[in-house]
N, C-alpha and C positions, 0 to 999 in steps of 0.2 A: 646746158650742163646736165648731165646724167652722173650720178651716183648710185651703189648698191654693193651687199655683200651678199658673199656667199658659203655655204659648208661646203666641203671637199672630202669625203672620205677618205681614208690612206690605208688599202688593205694590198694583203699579196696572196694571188693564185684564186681560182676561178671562184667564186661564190653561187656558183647553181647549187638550191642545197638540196635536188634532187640526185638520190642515186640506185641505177636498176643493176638488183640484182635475180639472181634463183634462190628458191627455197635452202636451204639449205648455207648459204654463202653470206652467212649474215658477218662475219668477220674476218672475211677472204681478203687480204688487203687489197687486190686490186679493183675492191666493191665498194671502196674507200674514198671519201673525197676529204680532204681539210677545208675547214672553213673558219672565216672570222665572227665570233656571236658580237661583240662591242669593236667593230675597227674604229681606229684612232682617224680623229676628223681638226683640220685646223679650218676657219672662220678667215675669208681674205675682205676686206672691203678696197674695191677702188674707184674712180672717175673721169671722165673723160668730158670733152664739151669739144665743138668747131676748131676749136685756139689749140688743144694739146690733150696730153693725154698725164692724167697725175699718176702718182707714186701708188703701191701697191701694200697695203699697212694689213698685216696680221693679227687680228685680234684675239686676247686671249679669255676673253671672258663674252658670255651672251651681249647681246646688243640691246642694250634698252636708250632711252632718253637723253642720258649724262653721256655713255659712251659713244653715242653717234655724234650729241656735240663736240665731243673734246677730237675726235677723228675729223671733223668739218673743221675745226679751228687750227688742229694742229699738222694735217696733210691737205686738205684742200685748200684753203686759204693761201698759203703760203706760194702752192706751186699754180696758183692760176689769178694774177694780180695786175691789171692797169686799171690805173685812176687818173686823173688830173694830171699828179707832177711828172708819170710816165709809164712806162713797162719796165714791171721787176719780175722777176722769177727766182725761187731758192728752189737745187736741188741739192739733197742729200749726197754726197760726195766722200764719205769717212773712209771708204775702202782704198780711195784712190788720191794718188799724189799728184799736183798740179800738171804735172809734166805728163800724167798720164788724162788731158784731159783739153779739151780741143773745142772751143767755141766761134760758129761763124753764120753770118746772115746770106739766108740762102734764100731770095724773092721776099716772101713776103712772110717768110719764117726764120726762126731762131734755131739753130740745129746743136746740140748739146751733146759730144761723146766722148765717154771713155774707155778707154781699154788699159788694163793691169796685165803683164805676165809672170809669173813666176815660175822659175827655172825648180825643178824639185830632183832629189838625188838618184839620176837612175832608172825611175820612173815615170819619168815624163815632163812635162807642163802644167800649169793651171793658168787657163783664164778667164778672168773677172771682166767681162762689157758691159757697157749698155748706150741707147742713143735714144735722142728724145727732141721734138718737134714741139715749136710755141710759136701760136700765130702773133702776128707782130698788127695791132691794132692803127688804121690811120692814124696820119699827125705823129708820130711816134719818130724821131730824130734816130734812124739806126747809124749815121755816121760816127755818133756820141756814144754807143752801147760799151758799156764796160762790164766789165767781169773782177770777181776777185772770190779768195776762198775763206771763208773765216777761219778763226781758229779750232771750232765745232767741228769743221767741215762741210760746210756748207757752200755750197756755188751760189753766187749772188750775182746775178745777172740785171744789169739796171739801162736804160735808154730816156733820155727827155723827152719829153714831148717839144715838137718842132714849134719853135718862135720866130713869127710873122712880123716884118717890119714892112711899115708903108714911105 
């Protein structure tokens, strides 16, 4: 398992904030360059490990101590889960309606996609996807894997662990 966050600056147009000019051309505008002094920066944290790859959480505030835990407990936990009674998976799903949303065991992974289209007036399309890979742990009964979506939105992906009779 690997976790990490990181800043992103969000500026626009070239930031060399060198500019040559001649004596004389101190405010010729083509000796001109615009530049950003504070660009605006959003903070992404996300994770990955062998089994999948987790969700991508936006933070809005510094990273200290409290904030990395409640990020481990409330995005990592969640989308990276067998234990004993089996393999679960929750992903976030709010954008998208059942029907836009397609669960199926491909070898010895769980494959998770959805796609949204929405028709817009005239000007085109919008579409909403995304696809997502969960390794499926030995012993894990994928005949039995269910899905369902809560009321949240949330995709609830669950499988037993296979039971062995002599």
């Amino acid at each position: 398992m690997f976790s990490d966050e990181s800043k992103f600056c969000i500026s626009f147009g070239n930031q060399d904030p060198r500019v040559l000019r001649k004596t004389g051309e101190a405010q010729n505008p083509r000796c001109l360059k615009s530049s950003v002094k504070f660009p605006q920066s959003v903070m992404v944290w996300g994770a990955m490990s062998s089994a999948a790859v987790g969700p991508l959480c936006f933070l809005r505030s510094r990273v200290n101590a409290a904030v990395y835990q409640e990020v481990l407990e409330h995005f990592m936990l969640p989308a990276f889960n067998c234990d004993p009674s089996g393999f679960t998976v929750h992903v976030d799903v709010k954008l998208f309606s059942p029907e836009d949303l397609l669960v199926k065991v491909s070898g010895d992974f769980v494959e998770v996609q959805g796609k949204h289209e929405e028709k817009k007036d005239g000007s085109g399309t919008m579409t909403r996807q995304f696809s997502r890979r969960y390794l499926i742990q030995g012993g894990v009964d994928t005949m039995a894997l269910e899905s369902t979506v809560s009321p949240e939105g949330i995709l609830i992906i669950f499988a037993p662990m296979l039971r062995w009779s002599l």
